[in-house]
C-alpha positions in Angstrom: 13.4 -43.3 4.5 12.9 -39.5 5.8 14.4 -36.9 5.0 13.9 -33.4 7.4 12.7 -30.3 5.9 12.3 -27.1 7.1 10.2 -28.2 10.1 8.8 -30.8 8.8 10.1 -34.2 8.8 8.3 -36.0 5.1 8.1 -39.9 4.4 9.7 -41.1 1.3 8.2 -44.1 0.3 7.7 -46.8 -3.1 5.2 -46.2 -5.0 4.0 -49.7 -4.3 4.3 -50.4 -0.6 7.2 -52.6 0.1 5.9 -55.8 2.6 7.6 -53.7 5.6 9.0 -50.4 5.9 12.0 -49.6 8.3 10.5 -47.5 11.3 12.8 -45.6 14.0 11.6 -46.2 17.7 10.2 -43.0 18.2 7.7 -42.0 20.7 3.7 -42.4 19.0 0.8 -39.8 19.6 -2.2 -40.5 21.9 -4.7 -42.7 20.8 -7.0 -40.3 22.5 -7.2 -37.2 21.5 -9.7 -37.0 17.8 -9.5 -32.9 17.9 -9.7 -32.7 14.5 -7.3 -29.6 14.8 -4.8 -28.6 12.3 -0.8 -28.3 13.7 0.3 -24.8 13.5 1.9 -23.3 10.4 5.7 -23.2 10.2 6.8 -20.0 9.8 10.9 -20.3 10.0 12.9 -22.2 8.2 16.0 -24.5 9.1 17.4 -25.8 5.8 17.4 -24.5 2.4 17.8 -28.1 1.1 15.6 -29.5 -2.1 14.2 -32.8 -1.9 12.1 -34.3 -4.8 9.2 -36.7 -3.0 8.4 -40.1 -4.1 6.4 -41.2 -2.4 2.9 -43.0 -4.0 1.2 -41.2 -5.8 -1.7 -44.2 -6.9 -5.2 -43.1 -7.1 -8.5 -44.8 -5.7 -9.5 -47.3 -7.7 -13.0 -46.3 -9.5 -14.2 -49.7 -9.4 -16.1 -49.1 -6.4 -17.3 -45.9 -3.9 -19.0 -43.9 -6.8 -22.1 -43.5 -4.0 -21.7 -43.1 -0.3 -21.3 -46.6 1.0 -24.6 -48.0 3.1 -24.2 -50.5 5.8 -23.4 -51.3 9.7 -20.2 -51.0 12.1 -19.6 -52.9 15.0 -17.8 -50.0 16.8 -21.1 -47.7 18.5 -23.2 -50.7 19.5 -19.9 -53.0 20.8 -16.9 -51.4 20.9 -14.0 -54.0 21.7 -16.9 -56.8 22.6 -16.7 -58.0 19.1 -17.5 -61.9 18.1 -18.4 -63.6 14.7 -22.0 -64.3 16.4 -22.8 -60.4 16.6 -21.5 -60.1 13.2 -23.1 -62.7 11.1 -26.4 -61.5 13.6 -26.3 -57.6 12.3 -25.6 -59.1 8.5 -28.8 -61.5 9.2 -30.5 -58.7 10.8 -29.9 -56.0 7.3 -31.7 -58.8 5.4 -34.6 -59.7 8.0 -35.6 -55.8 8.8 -35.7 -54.8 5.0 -32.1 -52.6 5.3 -30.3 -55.1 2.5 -33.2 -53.9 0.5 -33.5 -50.2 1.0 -29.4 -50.4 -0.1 -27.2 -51.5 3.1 -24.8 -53.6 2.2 -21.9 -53.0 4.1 -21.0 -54.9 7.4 -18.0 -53.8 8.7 -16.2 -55.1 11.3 -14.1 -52.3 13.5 -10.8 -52.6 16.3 -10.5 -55.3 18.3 -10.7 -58.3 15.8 -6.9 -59.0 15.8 -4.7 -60.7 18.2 -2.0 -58.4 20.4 0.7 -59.6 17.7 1.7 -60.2 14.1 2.1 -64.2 12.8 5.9 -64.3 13.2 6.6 -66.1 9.9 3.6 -64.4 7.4 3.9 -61.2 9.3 0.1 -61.1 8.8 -2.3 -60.0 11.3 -3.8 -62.6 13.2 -7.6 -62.7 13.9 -8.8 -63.3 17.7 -9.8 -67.1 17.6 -11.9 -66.8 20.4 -13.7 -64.1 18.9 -13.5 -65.3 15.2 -12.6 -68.8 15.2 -13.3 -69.2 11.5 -10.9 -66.3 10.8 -12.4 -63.1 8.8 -12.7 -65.4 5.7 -14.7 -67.5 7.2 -17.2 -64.3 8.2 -16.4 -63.2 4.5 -17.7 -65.9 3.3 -21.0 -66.3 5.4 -22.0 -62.4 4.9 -21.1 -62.8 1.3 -23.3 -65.7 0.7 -26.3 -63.4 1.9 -25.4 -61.0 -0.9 -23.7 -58.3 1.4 -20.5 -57.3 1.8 -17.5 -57.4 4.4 -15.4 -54.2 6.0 -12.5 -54.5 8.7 -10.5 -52.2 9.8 -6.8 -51.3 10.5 -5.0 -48.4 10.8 -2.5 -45.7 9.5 0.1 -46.1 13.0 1.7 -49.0 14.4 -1.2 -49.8 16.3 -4.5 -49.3 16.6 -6.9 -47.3 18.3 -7.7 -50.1 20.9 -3.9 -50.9 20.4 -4.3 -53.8 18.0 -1.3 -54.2 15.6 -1.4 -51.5 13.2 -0.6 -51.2 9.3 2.2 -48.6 8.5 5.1 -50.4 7.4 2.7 -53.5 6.6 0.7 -51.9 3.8 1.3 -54.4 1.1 1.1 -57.5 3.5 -2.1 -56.4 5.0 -3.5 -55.0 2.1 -3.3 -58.3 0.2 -4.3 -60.6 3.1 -7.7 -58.4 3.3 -7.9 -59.7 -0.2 -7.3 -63.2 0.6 -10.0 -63.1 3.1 -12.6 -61.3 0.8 -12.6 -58.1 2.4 -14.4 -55.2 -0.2 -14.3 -52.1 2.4 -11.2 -51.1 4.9 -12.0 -48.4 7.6 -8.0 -46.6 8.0 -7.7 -44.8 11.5 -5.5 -42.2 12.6 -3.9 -43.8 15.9 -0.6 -44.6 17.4 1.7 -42.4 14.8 5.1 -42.3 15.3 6.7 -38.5 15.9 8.4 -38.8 12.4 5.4 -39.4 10.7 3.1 -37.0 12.5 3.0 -33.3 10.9 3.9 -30.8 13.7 3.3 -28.1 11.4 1.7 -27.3 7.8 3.6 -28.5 4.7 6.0 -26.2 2.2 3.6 -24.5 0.5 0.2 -26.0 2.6 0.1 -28.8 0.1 -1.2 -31.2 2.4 -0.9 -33.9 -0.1 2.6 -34.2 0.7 1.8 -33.5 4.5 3.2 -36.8 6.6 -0.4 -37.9 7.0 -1.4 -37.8 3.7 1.7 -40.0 2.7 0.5 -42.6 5.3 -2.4 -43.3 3.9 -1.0 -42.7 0.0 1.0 -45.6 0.8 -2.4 -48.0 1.3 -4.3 -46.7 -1.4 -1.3 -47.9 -3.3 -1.3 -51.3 -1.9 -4.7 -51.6 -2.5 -4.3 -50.8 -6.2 -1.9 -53.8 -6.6 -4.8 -56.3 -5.6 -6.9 -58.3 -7.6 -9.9 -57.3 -6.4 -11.4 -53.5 -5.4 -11.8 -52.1 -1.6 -13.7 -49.5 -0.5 -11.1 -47.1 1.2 -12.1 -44.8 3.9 -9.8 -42.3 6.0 -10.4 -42.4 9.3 -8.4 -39.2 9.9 -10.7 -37.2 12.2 -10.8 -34.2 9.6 -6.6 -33.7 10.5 -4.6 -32.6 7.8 -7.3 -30.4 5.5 -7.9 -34.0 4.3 -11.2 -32.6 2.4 -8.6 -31.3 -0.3 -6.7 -34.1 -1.1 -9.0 -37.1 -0.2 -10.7 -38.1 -3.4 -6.5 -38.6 -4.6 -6.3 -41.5 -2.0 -9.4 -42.6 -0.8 -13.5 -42.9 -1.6 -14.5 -41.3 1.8 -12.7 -39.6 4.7 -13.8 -38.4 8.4 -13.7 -34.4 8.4 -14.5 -34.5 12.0 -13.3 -35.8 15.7 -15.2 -38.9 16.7 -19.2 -38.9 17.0 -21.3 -39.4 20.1 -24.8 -40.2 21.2 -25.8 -36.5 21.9 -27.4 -33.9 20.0 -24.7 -31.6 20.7 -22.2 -33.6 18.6 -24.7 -34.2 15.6 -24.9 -30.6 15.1 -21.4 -30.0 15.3 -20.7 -32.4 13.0 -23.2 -30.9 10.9 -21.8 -27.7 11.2 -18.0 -28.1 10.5 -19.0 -30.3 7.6 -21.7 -27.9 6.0 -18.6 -26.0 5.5 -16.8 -28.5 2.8 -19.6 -29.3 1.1 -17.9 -28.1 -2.3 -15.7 -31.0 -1.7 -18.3 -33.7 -2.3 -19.0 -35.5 -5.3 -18.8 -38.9 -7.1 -16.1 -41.4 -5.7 -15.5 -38.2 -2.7 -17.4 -38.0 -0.1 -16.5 -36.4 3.7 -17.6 -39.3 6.5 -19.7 -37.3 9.2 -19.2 -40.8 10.9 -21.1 -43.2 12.3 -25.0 -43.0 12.9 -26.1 -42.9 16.3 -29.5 -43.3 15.7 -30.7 -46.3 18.3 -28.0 -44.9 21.1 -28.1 -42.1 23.4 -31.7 -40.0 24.2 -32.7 -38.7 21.2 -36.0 -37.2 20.4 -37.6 -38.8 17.4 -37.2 -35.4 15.5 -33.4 -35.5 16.2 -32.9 -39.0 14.5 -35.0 -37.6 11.8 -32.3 -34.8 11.5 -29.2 -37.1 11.8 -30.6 -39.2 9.2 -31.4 -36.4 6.6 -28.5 -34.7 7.0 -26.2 -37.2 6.6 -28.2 -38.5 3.3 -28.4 -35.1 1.7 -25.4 -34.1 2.5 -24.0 -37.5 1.0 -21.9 -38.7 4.0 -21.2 -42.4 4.1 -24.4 -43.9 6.0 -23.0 -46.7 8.3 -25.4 -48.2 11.4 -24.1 -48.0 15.0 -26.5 -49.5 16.8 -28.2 -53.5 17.9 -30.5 -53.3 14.8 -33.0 -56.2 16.8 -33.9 -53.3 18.9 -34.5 -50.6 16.5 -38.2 -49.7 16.7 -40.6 -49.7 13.7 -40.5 -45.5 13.8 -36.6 -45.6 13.8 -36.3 -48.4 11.0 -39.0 -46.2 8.8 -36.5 -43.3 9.0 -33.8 -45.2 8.3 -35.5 -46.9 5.3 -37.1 -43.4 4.1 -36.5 -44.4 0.1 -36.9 -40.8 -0.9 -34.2 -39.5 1.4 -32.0 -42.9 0.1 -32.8 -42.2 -3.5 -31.6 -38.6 -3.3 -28.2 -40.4 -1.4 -27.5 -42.6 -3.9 -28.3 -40.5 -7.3 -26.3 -41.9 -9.9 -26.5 -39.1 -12.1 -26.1 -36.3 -9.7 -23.3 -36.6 -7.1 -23.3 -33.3 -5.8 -25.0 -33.2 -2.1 -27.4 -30.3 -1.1 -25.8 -27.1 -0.4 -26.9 -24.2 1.6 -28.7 -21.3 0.1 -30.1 -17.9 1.3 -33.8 -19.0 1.6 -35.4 -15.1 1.7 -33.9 -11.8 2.6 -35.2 -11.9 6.0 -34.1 -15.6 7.0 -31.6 -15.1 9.7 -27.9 -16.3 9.8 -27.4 -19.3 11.7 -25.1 -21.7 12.5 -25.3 -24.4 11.3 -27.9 -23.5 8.3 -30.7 -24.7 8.0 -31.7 -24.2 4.2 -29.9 -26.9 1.8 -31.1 -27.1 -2.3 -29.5 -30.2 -4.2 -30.4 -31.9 -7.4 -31.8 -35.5 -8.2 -33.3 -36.9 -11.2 -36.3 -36.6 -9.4 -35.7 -33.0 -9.1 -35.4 -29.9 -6.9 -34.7 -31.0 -3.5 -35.0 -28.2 -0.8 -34.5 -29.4 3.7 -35.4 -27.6 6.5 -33.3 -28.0 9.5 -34.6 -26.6 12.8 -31.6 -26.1 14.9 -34.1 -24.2 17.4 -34.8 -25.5 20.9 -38.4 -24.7 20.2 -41.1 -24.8 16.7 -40.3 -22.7 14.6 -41.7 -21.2 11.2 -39.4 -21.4 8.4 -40.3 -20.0 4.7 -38.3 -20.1 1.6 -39.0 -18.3 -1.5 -39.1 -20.1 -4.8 -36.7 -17.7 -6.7 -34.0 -18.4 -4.2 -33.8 -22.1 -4.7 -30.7 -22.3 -7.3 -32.1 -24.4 -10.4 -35.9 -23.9 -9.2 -37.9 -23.1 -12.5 -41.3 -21.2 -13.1 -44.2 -22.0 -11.2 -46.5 -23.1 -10.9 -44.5 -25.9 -8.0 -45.8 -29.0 -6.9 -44.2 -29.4 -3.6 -43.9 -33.2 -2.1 -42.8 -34.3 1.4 -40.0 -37.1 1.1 -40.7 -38.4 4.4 -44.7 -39.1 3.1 -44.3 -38.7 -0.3 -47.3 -36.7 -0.7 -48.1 -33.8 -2.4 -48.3 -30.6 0.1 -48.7 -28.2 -2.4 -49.3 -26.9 -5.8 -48.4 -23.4 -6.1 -47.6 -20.1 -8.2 -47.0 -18.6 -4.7 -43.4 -16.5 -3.9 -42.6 -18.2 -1.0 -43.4 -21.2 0.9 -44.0 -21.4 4.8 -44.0 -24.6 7.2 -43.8 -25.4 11.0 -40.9 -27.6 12.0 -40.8 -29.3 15.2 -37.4 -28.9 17.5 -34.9 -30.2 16.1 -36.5 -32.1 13.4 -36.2 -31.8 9.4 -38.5 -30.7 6.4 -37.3 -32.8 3.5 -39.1 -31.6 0.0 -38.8 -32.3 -3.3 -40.0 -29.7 -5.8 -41.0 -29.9 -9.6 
């Protein structure tokens, strides 16, 4: 039911989804625009009314999504031209090119997998049978007998991006037929929201945990929790809603940012909005940066370098975009950089690499370029060269937070040799365009 607030209309719902929730016909947002902007704040209130919410309040299970999930999505490479062939090809193609190995596991299938409408009696969702004609199980099945794992996707509205059938109002039904089919991962997007369940402005006292968005996607985390068997939840919400404070309450990994593309420009801005919330990332909570678009676009060899650091030491979910047949052997040796992947999935440290001030006179940029994290390894520090042009960056020691005393053996990640063995104050390299220095100091 909902109940209107001062401004703000809030969903109550059970605290286990009910098989189909009652929705008004109301007018839905675009499934367009992925801004990633906040609604304005209400400042004037209409009712002075007191309403106690109930709506779920389950957390994510902890059975799975300690680490950032590893793996491959249809949507960057496909888009809507989905079929079980292309599928079962990328899941053969993770084992062939040594991925399964370095730690991809995850094959996830995005929009366009469904038929237009629901099964009338079941009220499940139907898979395409042109596209899957042995159903999602039957996918399940094949990619789990080759020891990875299944995702699909759905989404918080009452349709989908592509304007598939939807989940709100379904959660129970759908979460539990994922089950059935031996889903272990669910991609959530943010598309086709009814105006009552949208937030036109921030909630009573900004707790955006009881924002209408949030409460979406509360009640699939709960539905999830009623199954038998663990799934990998991640909130495709486009960074909407400050979903950075409450995520790790409902889900394993959410998107901070509008939708990725296969251009330089949107890599760094991606890196630069999320360089901001890095406080926010730790065991079982991680912020999506989305999907890799290494393989796509025009990018120099020092740019794919970047996107791939960056998104491993800053602990973002690591999910392929592109036909990995056509990957070349200097793109699959990023991607497969086990120093860079070790430092991604630490067990023992969950915390990604932060920024630091890397010397008095390092300028101020945007996004920075100095990050520090810790592994069992060690002291990581990366260089990122947002620069058009090569640049000399330097760092000194006493600046890196948990460095201690020299002398420092300094070790490229992306070689794994030794560069240097130092008492030295500071340390000085030349980084190409674009590209990034990955080290790992002890």
């Amino acid at each position: 039911m909902l109940i209107v607030l001062p401004g703000l209309l809030l969903a109550v719902a059970s605290a286990v989804a009910q098989t189909t929730t009652s929705l008004p016909a109301t007018t839905t947002t675009s499934s367009v625009p992925h801004t990633g902007l906040p609604p304005p704040t209400c400042v004037t209130a209409t009712t002075s009314a007191s309403v106690t919410l109930s709506a779920p309040t389950a957390t994510p299970t902890k059975a799975v999504g300690k680490l950032p999930a590893l793996g491959w999505n249809t949507w960057n490479a496909y888009h809507c031209n989905i079929t079980d062939a292309l599928v079962l090809g990328a899941a053969n193609d993770l084992k062939n090119l040594g991925l399964a190995k370095a730690g991809y596991q995850y094959v996830n299938i995005d929009d366009c997998w469904a038929e237009l409408t629901r099964d009338n009696t079941t009220g499940q969702i139907v898979p395409d049978p042109l596209k899957f004609p042995n159903g999602i199980s039957g996918v399940a099945a094949e990619i789990h007998s080759l020891g990875l794992k299944l995702g699909i996707y759905s989404d918080a509205g009452t349709n989908t991006c592509a304007g598939y059938p939807g989940s709100l109002g379904h959660e129970a039904t759908d979460a539990a037929t994922f089950t059935e089919w031996g889903v272990d991962y669910l991609k959530y997007d943010n598309c086709h929201i009814p105006q009552n369940w949208t937030d036109s402005c921030s909630p009573l006292g900004g707790d955006w945990y009881n924002s209408n968005s949030a409460i979406r996607y509360r009640q699939m985390t709960a539905a999830l929790d009623a199954q038998k068997t663990p799934i990998e939840f991640n909130l495709c919400i486009w960074g909407r809603a400050n979903v950075w404070e409450w995520g790790s309450r409902v889900g394993h990994s959410w998107r901070v940012t509008p939708d990725i593309t296969a251009a330089w420009d949107s890599v760094i801005s991606i890196i630069t909005a999320n360089a901001a919330l890095l406080d926010y990332v730790d065991f079982y909570s991680h912020n999506d940066m989305d999907m890799m678009e290494i393989g796509n676009g025009n990018f120099t060899i020092q740019e794919e370098r970047s996107h791939f650091a960056v998104w491993a030491f800053m602990k973002s979910p690591i999910l392929l975009g592109t036909t990995l047949s056509y990957l070349t052997a200097d793109q699959l040796e990023i991607i497969t950089n086990s120093a860079l992947l070790a430092f991604h999935q630490d067990d023992d440290y969950g915390a990604p690499a932060k920024p630091f001030n890397a010397s008095a006179s390092a300028p101020t940029t945007s996004p920075p370029e100095y990050y520090a994290g810790k592994s069992g390894k060690g002291i990581h520090v990366f260089i990122l060269n947002t620069a058009n042009t090569t640049q000399t960056k330097t760092f000194d020691f006493v600046n890196i937070p948990g460095i201690g005393k020299p002398p420092y053996t300094v070790e490229d990640m992306w070689t794994g040799q030794a560069v240097a063995t130092t008492s030295n104050k500071s340390f000085s390299v030349s980084v190409d365009a674009h590209d990034t220095k990955a080290y790992v100091i002890f």
